[in-house]
DRENBAPA-523597 format. One record per residue: residue number from 0; chain; x, y, z of N, C-alpha, C, CB in turn. Coordinates in nm, 4 decimals. Each point is the difference from the previous one (the first is absolute). Glycine has a CB too. Example, Ala and Ser with C-alpha at 12.3 -4.5 7.8 and 13.67 -1.06 7.14 Angstrom:
BEGIN
SITE  drenlo  sepa      n.c1      n.c2      n.c3     ca.c1     ca.c2     ca.c3      c.c1      c.c2      c.c3     cb.c1     cb.c2     cb.c3
SITE       0     A    1.3190   -0.5690    0.7800   -0.0890    0.1190    0.0000    0.0900    0.1200    0.0000   -0.1892   -0.1173    0.1246
SITE       1     A    0.1542    0.2223   -0.1966    0.0820    0.1190    0.0060   -0.0770    0.1090    0.0730    0.1184   -0.0628   -0.2145
END
This chain:
BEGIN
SITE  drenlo  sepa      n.c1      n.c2      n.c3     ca.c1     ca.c2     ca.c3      c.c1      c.c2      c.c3     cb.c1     cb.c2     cb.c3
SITE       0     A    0.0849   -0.1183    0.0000   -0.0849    0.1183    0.0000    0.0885    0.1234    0.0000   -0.1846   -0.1229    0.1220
SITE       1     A    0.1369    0.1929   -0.1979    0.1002    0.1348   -0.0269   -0.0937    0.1042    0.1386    0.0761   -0.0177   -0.3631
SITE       2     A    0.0028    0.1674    0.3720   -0.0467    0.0758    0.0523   -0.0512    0.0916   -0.0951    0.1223   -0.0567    0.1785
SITE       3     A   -0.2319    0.1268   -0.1165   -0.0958    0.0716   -0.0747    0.0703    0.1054    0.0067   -0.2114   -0.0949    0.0354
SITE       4     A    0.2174    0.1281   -0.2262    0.0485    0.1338   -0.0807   -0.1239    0.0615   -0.1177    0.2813   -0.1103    0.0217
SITE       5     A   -0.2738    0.2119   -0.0368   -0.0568    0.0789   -0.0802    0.0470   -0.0364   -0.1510   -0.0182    0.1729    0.1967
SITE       6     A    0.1478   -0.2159   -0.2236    0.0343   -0.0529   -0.1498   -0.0949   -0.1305   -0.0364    0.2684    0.0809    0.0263
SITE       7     A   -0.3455   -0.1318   -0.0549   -0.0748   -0.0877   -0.0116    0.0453   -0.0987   -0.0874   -0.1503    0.1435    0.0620
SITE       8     A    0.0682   -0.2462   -0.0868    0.0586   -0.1019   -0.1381   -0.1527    0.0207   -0.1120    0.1854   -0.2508    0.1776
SITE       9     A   -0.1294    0.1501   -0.2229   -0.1114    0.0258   -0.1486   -0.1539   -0.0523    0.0827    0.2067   -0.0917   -0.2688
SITE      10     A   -0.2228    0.0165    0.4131   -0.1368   -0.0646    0.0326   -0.0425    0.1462    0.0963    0.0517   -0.3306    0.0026
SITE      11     A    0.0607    0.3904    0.0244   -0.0855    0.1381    0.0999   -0.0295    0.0927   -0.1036    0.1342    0.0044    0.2389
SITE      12     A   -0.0963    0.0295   -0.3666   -0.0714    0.0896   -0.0738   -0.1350   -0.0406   -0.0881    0.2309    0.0920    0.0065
SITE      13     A   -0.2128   -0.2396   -0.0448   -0.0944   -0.0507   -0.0453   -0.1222   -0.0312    0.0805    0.1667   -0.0573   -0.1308
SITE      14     A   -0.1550    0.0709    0.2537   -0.0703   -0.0190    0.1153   -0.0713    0.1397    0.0391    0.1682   -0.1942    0.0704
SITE      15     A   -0.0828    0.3182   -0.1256   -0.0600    0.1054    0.0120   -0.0914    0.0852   -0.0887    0.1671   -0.0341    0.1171
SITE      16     A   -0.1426   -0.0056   -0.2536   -0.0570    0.0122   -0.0970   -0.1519   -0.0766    0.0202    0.2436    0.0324   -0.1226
SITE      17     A   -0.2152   -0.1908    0.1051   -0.1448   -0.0299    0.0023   -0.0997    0.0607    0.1727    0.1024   -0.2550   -0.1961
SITE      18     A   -0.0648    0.3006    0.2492   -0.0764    0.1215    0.1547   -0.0053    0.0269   -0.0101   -0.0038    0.0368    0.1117
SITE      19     A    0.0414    0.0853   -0.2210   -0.0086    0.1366   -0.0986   -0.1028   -0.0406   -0.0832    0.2431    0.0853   -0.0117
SITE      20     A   -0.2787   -0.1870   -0.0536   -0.1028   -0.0062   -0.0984   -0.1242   -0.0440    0.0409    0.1596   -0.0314   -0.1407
SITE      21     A   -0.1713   -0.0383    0.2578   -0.0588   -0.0472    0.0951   -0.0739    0.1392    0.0679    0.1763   -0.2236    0.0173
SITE      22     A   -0.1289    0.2908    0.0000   -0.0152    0.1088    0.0950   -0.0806    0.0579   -0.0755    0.1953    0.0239    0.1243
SITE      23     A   -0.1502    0.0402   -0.2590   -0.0876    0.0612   -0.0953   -0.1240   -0.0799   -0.0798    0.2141    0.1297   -0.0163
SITE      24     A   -0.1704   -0.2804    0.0198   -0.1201   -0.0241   -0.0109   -0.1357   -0.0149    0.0548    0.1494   -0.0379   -0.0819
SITE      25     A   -0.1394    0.0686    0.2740   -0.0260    0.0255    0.0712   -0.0860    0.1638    0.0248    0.1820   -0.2061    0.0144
SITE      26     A   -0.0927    0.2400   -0.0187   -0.0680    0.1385   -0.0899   -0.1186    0.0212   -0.0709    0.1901    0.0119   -0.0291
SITE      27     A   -0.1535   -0.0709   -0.0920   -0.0872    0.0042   -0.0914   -0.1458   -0.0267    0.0231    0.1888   -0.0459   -0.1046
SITE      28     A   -0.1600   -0.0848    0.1737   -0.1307   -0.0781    0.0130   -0.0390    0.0241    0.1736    0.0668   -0.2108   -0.2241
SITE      29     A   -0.0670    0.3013    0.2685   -0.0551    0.0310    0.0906   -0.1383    0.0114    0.0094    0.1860    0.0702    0.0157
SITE      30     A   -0.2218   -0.0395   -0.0806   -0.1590    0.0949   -0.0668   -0.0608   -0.1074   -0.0606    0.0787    0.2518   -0.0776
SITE      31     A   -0.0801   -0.3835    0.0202   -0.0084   -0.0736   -0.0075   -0.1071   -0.0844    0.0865    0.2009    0.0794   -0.0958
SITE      32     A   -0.3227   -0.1544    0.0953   -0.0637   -0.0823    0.0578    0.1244   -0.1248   -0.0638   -0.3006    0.1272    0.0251
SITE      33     A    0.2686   -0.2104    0.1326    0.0451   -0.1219    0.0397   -0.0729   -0.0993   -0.0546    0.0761    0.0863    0.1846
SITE      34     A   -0.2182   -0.1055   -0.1260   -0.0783   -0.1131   -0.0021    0.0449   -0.1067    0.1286   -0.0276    0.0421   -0.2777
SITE      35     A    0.0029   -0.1392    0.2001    0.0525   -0.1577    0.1029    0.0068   -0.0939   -0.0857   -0.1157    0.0248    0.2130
SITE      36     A    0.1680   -0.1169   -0.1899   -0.0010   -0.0811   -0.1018   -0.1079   -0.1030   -0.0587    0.1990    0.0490    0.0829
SITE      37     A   -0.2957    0.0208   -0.0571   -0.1459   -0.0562   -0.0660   -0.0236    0.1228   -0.0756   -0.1185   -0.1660    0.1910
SITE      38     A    0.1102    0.2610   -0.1874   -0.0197    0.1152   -0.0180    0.1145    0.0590   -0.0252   -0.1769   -0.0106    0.1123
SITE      39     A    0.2569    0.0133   -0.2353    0.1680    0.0729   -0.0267   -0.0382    0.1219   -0.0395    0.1521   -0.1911   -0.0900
SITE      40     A   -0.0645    0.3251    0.1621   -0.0630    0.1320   -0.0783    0.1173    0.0248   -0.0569   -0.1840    0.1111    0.1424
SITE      41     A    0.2097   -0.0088   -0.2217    0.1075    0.0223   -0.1082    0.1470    0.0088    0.0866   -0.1821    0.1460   -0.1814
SITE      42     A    0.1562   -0.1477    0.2542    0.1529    0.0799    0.1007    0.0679   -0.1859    0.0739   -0.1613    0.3579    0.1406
SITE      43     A    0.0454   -0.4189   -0.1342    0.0299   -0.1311    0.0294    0.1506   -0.1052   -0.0187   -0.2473    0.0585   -0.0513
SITE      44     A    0.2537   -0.0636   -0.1010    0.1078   -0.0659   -0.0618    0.1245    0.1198    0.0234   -0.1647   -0.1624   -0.1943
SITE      45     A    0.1273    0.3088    0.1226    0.1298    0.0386    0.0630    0.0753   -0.0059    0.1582   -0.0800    0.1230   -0.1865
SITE      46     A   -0.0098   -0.0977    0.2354    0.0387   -0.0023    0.1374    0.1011   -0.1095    0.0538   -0.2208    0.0985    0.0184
SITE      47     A    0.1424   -0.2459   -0.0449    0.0594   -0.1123    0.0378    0.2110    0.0029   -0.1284   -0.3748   -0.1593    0.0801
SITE      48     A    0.3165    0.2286   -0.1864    0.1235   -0.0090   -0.0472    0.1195    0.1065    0.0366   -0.1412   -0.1102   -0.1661
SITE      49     A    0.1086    0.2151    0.2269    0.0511    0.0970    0.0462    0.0212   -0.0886    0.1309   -0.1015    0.2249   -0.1370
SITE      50     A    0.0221   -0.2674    0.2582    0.0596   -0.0928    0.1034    0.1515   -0.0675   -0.0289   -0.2559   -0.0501    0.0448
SITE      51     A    0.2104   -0.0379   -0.1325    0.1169   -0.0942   -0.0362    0.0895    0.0701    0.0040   -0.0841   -0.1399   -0.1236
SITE      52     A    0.1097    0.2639   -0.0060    0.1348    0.0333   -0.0492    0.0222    0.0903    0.1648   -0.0156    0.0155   -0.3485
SITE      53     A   -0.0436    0.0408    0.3745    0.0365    0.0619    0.1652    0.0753   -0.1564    0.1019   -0.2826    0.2252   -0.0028
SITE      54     A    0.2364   -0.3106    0.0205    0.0590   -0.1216    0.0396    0.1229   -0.0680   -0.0552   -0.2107   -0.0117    0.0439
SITE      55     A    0.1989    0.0380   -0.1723    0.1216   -0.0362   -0.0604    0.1284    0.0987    0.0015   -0.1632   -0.1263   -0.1336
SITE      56     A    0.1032    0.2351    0.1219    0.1429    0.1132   -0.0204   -0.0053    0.0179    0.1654   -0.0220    0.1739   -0.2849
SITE      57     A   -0.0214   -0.1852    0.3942    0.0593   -0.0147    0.1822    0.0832   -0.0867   -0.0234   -0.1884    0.0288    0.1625
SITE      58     A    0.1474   -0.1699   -0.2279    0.0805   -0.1613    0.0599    0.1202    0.0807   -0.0936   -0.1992   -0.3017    0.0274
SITE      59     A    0.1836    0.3413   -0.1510    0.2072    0.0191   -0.0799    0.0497    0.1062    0.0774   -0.0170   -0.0362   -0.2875
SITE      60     A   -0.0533    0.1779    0.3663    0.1144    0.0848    0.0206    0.0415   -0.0529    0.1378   -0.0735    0.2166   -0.1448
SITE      61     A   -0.0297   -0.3023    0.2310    0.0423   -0.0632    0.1495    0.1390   -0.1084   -0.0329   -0.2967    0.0018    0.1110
SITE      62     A    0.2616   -0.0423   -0.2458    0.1605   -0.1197   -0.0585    0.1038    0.0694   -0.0073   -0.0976   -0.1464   -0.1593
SITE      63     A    0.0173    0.2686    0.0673    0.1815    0.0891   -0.0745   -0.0007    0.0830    0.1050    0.0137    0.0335   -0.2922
SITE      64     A   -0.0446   -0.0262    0.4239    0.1086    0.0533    0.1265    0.0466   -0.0859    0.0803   -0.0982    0.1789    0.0170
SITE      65     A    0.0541   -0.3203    0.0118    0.0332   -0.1072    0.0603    0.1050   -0.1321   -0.0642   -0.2294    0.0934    0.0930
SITE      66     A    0.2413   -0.0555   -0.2184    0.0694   -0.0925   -0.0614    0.0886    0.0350   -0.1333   -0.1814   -0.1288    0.1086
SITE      67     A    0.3207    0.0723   -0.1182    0.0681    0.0536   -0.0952   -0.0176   -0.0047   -0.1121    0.1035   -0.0167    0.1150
SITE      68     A   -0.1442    0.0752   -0.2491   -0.0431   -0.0203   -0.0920    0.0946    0.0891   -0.1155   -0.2316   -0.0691    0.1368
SITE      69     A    0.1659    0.0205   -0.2894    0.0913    0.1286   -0.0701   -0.0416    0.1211    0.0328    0.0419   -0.1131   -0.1860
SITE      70     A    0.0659    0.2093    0.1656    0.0018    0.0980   -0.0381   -0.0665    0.0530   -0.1140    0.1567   -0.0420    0.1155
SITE      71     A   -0.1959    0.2203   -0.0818   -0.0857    0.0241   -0.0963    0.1311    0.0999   -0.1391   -0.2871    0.0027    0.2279
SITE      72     A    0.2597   -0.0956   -0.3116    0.0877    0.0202   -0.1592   -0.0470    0.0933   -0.0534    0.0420   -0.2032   -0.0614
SITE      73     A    0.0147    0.2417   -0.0791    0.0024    0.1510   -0.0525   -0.1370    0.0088   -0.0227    0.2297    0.0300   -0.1155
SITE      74     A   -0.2765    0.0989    0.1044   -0.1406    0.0201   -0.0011    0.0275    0.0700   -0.1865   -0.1010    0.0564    0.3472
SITE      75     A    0.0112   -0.1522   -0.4303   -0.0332    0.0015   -0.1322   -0.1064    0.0772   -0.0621    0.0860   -0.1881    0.0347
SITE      76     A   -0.1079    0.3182   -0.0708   -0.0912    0.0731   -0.0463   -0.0940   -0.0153   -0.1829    0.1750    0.1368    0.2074
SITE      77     A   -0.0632   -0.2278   -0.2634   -0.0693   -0.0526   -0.1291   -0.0998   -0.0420    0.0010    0.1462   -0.0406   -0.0612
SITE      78     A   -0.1388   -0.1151    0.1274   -0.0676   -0.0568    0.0576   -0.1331    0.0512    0.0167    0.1893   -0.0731    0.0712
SITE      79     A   -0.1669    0.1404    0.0638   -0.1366    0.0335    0.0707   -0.0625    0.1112   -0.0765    0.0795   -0.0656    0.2343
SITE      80     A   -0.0347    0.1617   -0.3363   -0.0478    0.0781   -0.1015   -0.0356   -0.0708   -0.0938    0.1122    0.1586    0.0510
SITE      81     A   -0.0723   -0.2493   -0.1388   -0.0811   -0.0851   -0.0922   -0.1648   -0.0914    0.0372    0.2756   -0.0137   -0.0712
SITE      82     A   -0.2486   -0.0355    0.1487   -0.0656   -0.0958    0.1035   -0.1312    0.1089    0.0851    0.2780   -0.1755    0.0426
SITE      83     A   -0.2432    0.2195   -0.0309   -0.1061    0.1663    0.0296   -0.0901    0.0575   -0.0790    0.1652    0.0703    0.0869
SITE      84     A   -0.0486   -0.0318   -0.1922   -0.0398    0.0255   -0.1168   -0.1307   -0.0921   -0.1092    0.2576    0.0929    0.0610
SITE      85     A   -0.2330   -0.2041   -0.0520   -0.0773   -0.1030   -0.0550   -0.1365   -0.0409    0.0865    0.2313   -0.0783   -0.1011
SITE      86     A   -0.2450    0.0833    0.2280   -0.0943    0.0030    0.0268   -0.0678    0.0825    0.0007    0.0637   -0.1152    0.0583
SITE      87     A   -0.0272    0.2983   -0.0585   -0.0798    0.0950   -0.0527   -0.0063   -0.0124   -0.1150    0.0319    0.1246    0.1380
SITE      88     A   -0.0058   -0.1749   -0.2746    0.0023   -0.0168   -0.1286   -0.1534   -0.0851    0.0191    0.3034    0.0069   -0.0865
SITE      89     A   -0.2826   -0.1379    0.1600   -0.0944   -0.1037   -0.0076   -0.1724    0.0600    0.0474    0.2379   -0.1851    0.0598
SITE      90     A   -0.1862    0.2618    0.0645   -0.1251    0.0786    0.0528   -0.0548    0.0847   -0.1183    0.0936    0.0172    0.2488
SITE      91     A   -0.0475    0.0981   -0.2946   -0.0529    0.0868   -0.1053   -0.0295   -0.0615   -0.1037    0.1057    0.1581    0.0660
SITE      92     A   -0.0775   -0.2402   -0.1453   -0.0394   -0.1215   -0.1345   -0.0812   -0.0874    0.0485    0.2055   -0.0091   -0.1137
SITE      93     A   -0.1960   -0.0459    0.2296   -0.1448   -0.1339   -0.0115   -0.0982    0.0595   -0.0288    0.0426   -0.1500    0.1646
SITE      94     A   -0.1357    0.2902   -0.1819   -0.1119    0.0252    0.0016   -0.0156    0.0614   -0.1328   -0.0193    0.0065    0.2433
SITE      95     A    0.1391    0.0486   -0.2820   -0.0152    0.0625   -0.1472    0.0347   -0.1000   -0.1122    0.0647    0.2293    0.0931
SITE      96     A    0.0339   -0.3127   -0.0599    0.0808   -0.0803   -0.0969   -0.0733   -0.1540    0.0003    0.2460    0.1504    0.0512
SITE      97     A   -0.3003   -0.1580    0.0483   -0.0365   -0.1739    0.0557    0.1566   -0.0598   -0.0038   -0.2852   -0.0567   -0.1338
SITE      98     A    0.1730   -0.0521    0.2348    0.1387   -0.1121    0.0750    0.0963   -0.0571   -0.0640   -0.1364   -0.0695    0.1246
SITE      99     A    0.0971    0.0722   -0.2358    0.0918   -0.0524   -0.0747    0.1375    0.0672   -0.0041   -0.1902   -0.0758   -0.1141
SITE     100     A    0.1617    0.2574    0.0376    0.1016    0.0368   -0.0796    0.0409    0.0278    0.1375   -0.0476    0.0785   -0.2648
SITE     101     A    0.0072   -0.0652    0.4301    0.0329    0.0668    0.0975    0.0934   -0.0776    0.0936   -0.2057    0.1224   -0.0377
SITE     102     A    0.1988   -0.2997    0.0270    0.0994   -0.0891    0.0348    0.1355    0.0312   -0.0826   -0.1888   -0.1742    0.0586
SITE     103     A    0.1365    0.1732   -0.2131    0.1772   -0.0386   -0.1053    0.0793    0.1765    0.0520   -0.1181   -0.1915   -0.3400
SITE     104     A    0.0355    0.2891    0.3506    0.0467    0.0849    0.0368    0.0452    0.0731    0.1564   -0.1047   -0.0314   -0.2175
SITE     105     A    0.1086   -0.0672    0.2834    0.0215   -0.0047    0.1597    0.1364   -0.1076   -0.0162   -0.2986    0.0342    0.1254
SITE     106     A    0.2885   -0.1284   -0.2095    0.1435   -0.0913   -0.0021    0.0598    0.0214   -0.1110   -0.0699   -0.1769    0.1201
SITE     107     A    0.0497    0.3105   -0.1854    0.1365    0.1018   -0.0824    0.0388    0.0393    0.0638   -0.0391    0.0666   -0.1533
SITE     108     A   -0.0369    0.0244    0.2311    0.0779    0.0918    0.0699    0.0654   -0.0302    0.1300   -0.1382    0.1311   -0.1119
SITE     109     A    0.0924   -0.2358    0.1796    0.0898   -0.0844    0.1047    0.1065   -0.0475   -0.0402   -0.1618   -0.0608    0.0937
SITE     110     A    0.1853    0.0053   -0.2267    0.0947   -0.0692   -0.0938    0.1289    0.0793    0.0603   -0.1639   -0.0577   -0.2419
SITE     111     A    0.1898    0.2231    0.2138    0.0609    0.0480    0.0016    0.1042    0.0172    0.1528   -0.1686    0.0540   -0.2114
SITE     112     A    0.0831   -0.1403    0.2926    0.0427    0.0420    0.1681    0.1085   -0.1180    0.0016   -0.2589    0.0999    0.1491
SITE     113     A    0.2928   -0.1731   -0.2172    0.1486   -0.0436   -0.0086    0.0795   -0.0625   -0.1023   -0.0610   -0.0131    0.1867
SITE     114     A    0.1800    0.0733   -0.1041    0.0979   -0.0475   -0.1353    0.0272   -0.1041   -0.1083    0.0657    0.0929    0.1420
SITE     115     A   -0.0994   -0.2042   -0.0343   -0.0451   -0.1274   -0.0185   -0.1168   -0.0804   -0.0750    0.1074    0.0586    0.1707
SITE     116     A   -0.2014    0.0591   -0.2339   -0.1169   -0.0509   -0.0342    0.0537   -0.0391   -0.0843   -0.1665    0.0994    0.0678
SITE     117     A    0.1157   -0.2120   -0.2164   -0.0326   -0.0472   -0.1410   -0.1708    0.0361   -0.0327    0.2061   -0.2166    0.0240
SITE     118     A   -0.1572    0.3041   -0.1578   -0.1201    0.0458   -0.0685   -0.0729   -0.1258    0.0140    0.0907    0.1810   -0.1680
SITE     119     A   -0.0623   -0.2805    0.0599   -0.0858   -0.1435   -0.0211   -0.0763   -0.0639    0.0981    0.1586   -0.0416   -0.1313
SITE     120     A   -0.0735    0.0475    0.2668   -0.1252    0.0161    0.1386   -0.0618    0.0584    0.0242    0.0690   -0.0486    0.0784
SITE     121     A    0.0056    0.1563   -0.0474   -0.1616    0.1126    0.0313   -0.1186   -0.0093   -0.1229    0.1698    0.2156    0.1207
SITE     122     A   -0.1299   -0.2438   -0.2544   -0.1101    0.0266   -0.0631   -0.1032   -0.1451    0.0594    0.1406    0.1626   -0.2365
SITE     123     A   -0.0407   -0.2754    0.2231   -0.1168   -0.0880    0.0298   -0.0285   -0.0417    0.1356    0.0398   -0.0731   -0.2058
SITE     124     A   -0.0221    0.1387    0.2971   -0.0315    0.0288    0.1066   -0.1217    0.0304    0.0391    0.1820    0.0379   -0.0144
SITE     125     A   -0.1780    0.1493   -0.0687   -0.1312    0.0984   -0.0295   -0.1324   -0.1181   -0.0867    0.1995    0.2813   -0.0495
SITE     126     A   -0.1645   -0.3259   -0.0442   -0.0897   -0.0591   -0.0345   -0.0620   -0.1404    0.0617    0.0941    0.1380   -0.1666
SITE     127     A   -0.0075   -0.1977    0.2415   -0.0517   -0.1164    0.0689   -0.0483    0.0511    0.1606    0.1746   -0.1738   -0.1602
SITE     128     A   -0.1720    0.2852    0.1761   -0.0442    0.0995    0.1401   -0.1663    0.0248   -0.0924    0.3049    0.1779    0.1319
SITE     129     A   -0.3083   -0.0519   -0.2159   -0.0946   -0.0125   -0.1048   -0.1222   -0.1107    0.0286    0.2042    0.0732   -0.1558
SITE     130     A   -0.1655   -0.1506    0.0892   -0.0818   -0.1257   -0.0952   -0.0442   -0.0678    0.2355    0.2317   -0.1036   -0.4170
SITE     131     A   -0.1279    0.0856    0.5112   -0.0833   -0.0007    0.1090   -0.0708    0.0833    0.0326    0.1148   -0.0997    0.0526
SITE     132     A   -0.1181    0.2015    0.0091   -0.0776    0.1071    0.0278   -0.1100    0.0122   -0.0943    0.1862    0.1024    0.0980
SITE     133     A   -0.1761   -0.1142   -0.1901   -0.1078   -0.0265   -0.0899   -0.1240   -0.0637    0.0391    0.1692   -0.0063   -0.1322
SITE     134     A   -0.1370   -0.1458    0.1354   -0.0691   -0.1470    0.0301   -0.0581    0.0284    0.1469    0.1809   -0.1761   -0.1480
SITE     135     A   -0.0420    0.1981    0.2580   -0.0457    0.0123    0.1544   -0.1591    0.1185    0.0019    0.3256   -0.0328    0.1050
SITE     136     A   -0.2354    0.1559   -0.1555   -0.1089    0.1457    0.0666   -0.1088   -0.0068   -0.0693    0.1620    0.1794    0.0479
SITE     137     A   -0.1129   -0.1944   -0.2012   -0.1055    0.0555   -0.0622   -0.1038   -0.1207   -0.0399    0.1568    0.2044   -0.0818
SITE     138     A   -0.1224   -0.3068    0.0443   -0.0636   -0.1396   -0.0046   -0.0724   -0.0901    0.0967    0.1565    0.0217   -0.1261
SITE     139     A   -0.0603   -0.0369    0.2308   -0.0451   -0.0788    0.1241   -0.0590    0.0665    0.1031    0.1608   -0.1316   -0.0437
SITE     140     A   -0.1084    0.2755    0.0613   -0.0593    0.0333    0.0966   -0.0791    0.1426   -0.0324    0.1747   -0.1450    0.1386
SITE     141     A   -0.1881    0.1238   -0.2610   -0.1091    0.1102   -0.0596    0.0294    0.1736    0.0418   -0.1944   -0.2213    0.0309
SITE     142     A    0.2984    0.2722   -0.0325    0.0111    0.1294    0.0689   -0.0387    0.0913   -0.1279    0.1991   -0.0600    0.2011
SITE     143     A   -0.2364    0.1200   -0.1753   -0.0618    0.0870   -0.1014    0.1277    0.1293   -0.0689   -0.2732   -0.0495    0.1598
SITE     144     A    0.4065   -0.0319   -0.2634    0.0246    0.0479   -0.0019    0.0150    0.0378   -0.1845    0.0420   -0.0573    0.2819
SITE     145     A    0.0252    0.1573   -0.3425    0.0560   -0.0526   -0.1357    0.0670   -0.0356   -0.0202   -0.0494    0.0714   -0.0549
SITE     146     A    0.1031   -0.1997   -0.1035    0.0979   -0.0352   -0.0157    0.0911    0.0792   -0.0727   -0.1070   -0.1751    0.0392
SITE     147     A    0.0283    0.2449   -0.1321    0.0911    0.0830   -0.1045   -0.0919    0.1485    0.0205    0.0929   -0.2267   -0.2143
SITE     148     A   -0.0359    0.3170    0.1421   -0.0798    0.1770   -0.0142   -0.1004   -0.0418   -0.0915    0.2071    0.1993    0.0100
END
């Protein structure tokens, strides 16, 4: 057991992040009816999932001060700007573009968040992401969405 420091490892920041999202999701859904679980009101499912990640990010930052772990490594801004980027891409196009053109164009522009990508994957990636989301949302579970503009 180490002694408790403020330099953390990668499970006390990751531990702090998901309490941070937890917290705000908390927030959010304040205002929210509960229900019970005969009776679920909209705030219901978040709640219990906001619980968890609040349970989960205590148990990693109580580890990453109690136990030696890695260190936290260079902090990468490509990355998290591409990857950002693409899910606001994905948000603004699913409704104008449909799901379709709004998946291949969420895994272009992710494509770019590393060095490491191959075009030939990502493309068939996007399209085998595509062709699911397709079948799951729009097929099986009927969401009322478009496929194409």
């Amino acid at each position: 057991m180490k002694s408790l420091s403020w330099r953390g490892n990668i499970d006390f920041y990751s531990g702090l992040l998901l309490v941070a999202v937890a917290g705000v999701a908390l927030l959010y859904i304040r205002t929210l009816a509960i229900g019970t679980v005969l009776q679920m009101g909209p705030g219901y499912f978040p709640l219990g999932l906001a619980l968890v990640l609040l349970g989960m990010g205590g148990c990693l930052v109580v580890k990453g001060m109690l136990v030696d772990g890695l260190p936290v490594g260079i902090f990468h801004l490509r990355p998290m700007f591409f990857i950002l980027l693409s899910f606001a891409a994905f948000g603004m196009l699913v409704e104008r573009a449909g799901l379709i053109l709004a998946i291949l164009a969420q895994v272009a522009i992710a494509h770019f968040a590393s060095c490491e990508a191959v075009a030939r994957q990502s493309i068939i990636t996007g399209i085998v992401l595509a062709a699911a989301c397709t079948v799951v949302f729009v097929w099986l579970l009927k969401i009322p969405v478009g496929l194409l503009p």
